[in-house]
Each structure stands twice: as structure tokens, then as C-alpha cells.
N, C-alpha and C positions, 0 to 999 in steps of 0.2 A: 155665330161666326165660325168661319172652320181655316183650317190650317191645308194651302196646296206644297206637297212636298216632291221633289226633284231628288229623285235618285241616281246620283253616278255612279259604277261599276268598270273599275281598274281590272280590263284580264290583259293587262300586259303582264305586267308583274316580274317577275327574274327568269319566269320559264322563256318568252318567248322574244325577251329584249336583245337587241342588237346594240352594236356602235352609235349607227348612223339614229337613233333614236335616246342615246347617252341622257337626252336634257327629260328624259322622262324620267323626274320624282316626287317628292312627299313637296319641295316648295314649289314645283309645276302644278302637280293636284291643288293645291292650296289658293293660286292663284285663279286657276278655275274655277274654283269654287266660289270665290268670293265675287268675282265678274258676273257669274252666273247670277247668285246672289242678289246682285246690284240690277240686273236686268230686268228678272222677275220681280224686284221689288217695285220697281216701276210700272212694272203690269198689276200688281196687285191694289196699288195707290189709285185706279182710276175705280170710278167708284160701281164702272159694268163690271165689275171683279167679282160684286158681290152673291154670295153671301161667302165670298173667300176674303177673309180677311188679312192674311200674312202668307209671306212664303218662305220656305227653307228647303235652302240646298245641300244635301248629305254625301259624301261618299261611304259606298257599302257594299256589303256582297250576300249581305242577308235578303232574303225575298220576304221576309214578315215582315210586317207592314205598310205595304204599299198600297196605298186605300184605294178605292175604284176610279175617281179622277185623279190619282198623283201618274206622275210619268217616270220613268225610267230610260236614263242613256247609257249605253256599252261605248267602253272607250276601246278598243283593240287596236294591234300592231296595222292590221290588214284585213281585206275582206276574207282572205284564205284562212287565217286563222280567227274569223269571228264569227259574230252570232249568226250573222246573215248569210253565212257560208253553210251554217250546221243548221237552219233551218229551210233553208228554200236556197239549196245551190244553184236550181235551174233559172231562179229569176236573174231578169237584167240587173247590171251595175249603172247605176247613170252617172256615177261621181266614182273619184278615189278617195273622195277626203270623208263622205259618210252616206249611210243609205237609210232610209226608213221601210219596212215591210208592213204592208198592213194586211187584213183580211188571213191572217195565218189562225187557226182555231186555239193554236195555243196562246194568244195574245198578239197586239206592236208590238215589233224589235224597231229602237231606235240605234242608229251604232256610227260614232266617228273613230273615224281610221287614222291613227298617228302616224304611222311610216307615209301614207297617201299625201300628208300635206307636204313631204317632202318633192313632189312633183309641180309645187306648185310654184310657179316663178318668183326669186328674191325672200323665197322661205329662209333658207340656210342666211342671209343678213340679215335678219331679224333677230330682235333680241328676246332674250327671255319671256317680259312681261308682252311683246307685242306677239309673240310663239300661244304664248296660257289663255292672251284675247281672243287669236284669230279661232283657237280649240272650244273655247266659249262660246262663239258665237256662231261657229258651227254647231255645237249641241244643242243653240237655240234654235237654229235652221232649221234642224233634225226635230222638235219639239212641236214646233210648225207645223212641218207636216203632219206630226204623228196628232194632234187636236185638231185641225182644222181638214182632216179629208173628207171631201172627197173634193175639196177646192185647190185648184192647179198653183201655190203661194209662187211660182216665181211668174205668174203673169198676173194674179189676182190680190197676191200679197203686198203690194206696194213699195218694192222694191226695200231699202234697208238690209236686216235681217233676213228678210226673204228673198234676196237677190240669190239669181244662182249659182253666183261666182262670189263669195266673200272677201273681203280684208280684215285685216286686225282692227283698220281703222271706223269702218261702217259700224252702223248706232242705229239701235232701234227709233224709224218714226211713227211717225201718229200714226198711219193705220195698220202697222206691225200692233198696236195695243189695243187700239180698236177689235182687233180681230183675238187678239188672244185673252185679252181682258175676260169677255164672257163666257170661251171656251175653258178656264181652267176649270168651272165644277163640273164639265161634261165630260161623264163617265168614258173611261178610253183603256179598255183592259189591255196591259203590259204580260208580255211575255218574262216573266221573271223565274223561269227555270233554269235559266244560266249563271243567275246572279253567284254562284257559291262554286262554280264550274272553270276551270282555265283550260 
């Protein structure tokens, strides 16, 4: 049995943080992490999962050990100061709130954009814990894409998680697991040359 791990990658950090993004900290990360968590471990209980038998979710900035099926998400301020910026500035944005880049040689970039959810209507009345969900499961979005291409998930993914407008409140359904169940030991090499970069 084998272990899928989920790598989160804080480059906001003190260099590029603003005001208007203040609720980014060590009990925001935490809450993401544990929603993440709780997601994947749902995915991992179905039993097309196998031969993955558990999952864990880490924040890091080290690039050792990211096995060849684990994934990796960049949390950044914005597209301007992220990964997706400093690897393929020429490609389209389709979202503010996160992008995936695939086919780059140096690995997926998977990356949600913290400052971007703030364009998103009735952000700023949200609370903390519904703030940490909606960033959660935008990373799972982003996750989505990043195992399941070359399939189009907001028309084939079965809306949930794969919708392409999110809320805090939306929840993985059944063929959000169906589909990522068997994907997690398919190899999906990450770009992890950022990870230790701000």
C-alpha cells in the first residue's frame, strides 16, 4: 500500500503580504490543511484508490520528496507574483482565484491566488473558517485539473468540486471520487522548483 501526499507551498509569506489579505496566517494554513485532509481522505476510502492506501496533507517549501504521483499546490498573493507568472507568462488566465499549467517540461504548476478570491462576490462577509473552505477547495479544483487532463472537469467532472465557479459551501460528490479515486497513483510530475523560492 502506498502513501498519496499533497503538498502545499505558502509564497505569500511577509514579503509579498498586504492589508487587504491580513487573515492570511499560521491558523488559515492550518484550516486548510485539515479540510484538504478531510477531502482527500474521502478519496482515498473508496476502494478505486487502490493501491493508495492513505493521504496526507503537508505544508512545505522543501521540493524532497514529492514522489511521482503526489501533487503539489502554490498558494500566492496573485497570478503576477506567482508561479504561473514565472513560468508561462504568455498563457491565458481563465480564473483569478487559481490556474493549473500543464505540458510545461519542467513539471504541473498547480496555484491558488489569495488576493483573486477577493473579487469574488460576498468574500469579504465570510468568515474565517468559510474563507480556509472556499481556499481548500479551490486547491482541490486545482488538483482536478492537475490528475485528470486532458478531460475538460468543469463540463465532464460532475459539477461539485469541479464546478467552475466554487463556494465554501460545495462538497465533493460521487463522481468528483469516482474520478480522482484512481487517479491519485497516476504519475503526474510537479514542477517543484519553486517550492523554497518567494
Amino acid at each position: 500500500m502506498s502513501v498519496f501526499t499533497l503538498h502545499l507551498v505558502d509564497r505569500i509569506g511577509s514579503v509579498s503580504r498586504t492589508s487587504e489579505i491580513a487573515f492570511w496566517n499560521a491558523a488559515m494554513r492550518s484550516m486548510i490543511q485539515n479540510e484538504l485532509q478531510q477531502l482527500f481522505n474521502r478519496v482515498v476510502n473508496d476502494p478505486r484508490a487502490r493501491p493508495v492506501s492513505s493521504a496526507r496533507v503537508l505544508w512545505t517549501n522543501h521540493s524532497g520528496g514529492v514522489g511521482p504521483a503526489d501533487l503539489v499546490v502554490y498558494f500566492s498573493t496573485d497570478r503576477a507574483h506567482g508561479v504561473t507568472q514565472r513560468v508561462a507568462a504568455q498563457a491565458a488566465q481563465h480564473s483569478h482565484t487559481g490556474q493549473t499549467l500543464l505540458g510545461d517540461s519542467a513539471g504541473i504548476v498547480s496555484e491558488v491566488y489569495v488576493s483573486g478570491h477577493l473579487q469574488v462576490g460576498g468574500f469579504d462577509s465570510l468568515g474565517t473558517r468559510q474563507k480556509a473552505s472556499l481556499f481548500a477547495k479551490g486547491a482541490f479544483h486545482e488538483c482536478m485539473h492537475n490528475k485528470l487532463y486532458p478531460l475538460n472537469i468543469h463540463t465532464g467532472g460532475g459539477g461539485g468540486l469541479a464546478s467552475a465557479t466554487l463556494s465554501y459551501d460545495f462538497g465533493l460528490v460521487a463522481r468528483n471520487i469516482d474520478l480522482m479515486a484512481p487517479a491519485l497513483q497516476v504519475a503526474a510530475p510537479q514542477n517543484t522548483a519553486h517550492m523554497g523560492r518567494r
